[in-house]
PAMAR-964420 format. One record per residue (C-alpha): z, x, y. Coordinates in pm, 1 decimal, always signed. Each point is the difference from the previous one (the first is absolute). Example, Ala and Ser with C-alpha at 12.3 -4.5 7.8 and 13.67 -1.06 7.14 Angstrom:
residues 2
{Z->+780.0, X->+1230.0, Y->-450.0}
{Z->-66.0, X->+137.0, Y->+344.0}
This chain:
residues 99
{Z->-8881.6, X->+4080.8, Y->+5470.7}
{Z->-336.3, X->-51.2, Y->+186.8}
{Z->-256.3, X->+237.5, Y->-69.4}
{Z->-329.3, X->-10.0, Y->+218.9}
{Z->-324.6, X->+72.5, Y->-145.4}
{Z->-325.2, X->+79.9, Y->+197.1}
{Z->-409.2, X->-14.6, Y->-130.2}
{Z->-248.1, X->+224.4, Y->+188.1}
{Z->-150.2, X->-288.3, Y->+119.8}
{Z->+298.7, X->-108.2, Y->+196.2}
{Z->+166.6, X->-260.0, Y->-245.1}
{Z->+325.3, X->+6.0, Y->+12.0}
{Z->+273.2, X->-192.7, Y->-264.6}
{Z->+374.0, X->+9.1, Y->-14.7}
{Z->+152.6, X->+33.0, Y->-323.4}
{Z->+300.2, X->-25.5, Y->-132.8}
{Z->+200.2, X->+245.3, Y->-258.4}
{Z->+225.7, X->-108.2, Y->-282.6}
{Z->+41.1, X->-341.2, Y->-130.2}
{Z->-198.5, X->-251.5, Y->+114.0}
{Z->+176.7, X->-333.8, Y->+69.3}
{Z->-332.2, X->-136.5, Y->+70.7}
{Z->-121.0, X->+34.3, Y->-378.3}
{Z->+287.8, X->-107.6, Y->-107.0}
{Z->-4.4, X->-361.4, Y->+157.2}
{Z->-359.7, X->-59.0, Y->+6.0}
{Z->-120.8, X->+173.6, Y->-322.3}
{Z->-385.1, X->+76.2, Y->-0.5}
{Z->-64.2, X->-189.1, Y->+352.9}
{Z->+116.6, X->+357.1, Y->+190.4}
{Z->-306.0, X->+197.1, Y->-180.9}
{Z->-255.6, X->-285.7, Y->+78.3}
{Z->+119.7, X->-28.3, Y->+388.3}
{Z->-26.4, X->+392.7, Y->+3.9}
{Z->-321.9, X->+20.5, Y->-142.5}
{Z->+52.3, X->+167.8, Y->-329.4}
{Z->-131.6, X->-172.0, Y->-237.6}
{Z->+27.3, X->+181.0, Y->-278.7}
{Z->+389.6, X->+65.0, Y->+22.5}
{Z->-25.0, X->-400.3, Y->+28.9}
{Z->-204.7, X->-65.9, Y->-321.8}
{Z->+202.6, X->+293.0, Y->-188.5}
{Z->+353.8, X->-223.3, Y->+86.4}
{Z->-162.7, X->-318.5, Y->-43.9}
{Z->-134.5, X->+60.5, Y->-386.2}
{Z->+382.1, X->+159.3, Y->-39.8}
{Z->+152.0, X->-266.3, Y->+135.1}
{Z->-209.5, X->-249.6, Y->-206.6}
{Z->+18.6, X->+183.4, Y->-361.1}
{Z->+430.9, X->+65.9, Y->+45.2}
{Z->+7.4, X->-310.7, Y->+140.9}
{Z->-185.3, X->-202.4, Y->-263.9}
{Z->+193.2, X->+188.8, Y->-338.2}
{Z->+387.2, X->-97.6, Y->+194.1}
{Z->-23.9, X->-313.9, Y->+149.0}
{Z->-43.4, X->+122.2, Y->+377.3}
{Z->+306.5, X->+237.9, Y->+54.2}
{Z->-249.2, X->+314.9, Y->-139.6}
{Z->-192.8, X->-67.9, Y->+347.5}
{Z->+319.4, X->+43.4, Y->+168.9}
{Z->+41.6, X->+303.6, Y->-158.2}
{Z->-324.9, X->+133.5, Y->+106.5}
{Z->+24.0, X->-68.6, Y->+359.0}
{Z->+346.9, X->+185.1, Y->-12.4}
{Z->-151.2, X->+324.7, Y->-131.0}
{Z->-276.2, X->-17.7, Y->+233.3}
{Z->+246.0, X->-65.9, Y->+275.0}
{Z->+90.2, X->+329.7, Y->-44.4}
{Z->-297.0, X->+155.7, Y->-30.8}
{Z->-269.1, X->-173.8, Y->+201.6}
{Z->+34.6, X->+204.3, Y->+349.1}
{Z->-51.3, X->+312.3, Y->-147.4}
{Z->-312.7, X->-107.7, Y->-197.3}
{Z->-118.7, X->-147.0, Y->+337.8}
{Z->+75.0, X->+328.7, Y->+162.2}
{Z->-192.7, X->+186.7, Y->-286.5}
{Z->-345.2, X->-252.5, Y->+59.4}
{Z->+5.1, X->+34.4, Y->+361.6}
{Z->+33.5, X->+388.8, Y->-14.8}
{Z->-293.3, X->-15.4, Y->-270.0}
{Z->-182.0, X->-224.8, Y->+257.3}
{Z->-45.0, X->+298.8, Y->+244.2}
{Z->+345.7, X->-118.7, Y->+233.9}
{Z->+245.4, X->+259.7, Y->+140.1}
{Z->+374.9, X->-9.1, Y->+43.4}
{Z->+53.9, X->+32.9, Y->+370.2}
{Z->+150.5, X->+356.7, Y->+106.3}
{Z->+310.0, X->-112.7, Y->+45.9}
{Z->+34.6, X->-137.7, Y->-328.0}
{Z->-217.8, X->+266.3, Y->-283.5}
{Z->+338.0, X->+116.4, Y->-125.0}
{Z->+108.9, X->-311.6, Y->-83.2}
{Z->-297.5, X->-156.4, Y->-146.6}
{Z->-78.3, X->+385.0, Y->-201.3}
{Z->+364.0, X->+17.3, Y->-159.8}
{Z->-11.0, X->-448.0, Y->-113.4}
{Z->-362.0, X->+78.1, Y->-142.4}
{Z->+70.0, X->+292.9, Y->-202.1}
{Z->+333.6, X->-127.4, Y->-123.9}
């Protein structure tokens, strides 16, 4: 599901819910292209430290877990940032926050 988010100063980003497909085939590149740079760095030292103590397959590992959690931490920094779930879609974006 789709959820659209709104700033006051009339920005406007779609995000997804749930797992994010993108993160899981392109790792740390979705964070950088989005602009969040510090979800990048976080999943980039991750990646490196599993990565470097099991021969590669612990940075698979990470980009799994955040695969699953990525689009609500994205959700979280935007609604930090001052953005607004449309009308149409507060429920939605209230109940996947708080859960």
């Amino acid at each position: 599901m789709k959820v659209i988010m709104e700033h006051p100063s009339g920005m406007v980003k779609e995000v997804k819910k749930g797992f994010s497909w993108t993160v899981f085939f392109f790792g740390l590149f979705v964070p950088l292209i989005r602009g969040d740079l510090k979800w990048a760095a976080i999943m980039f030292a991750l990646s490196l430290l599993a990565g470097s103590l099991s021969f590669g397959l612990g940075s698979l590992f990470i980009s799994l877990i955040f695969s699953f959690i990525y689009n609500k931490l994205y959700i979280k920094e935007l609604l930090e940032k001052g953005y607004r779930p449309a009308p149409e879609f507060e429920v939605a974006v209230s109940s996947y926050v708080n859960s």
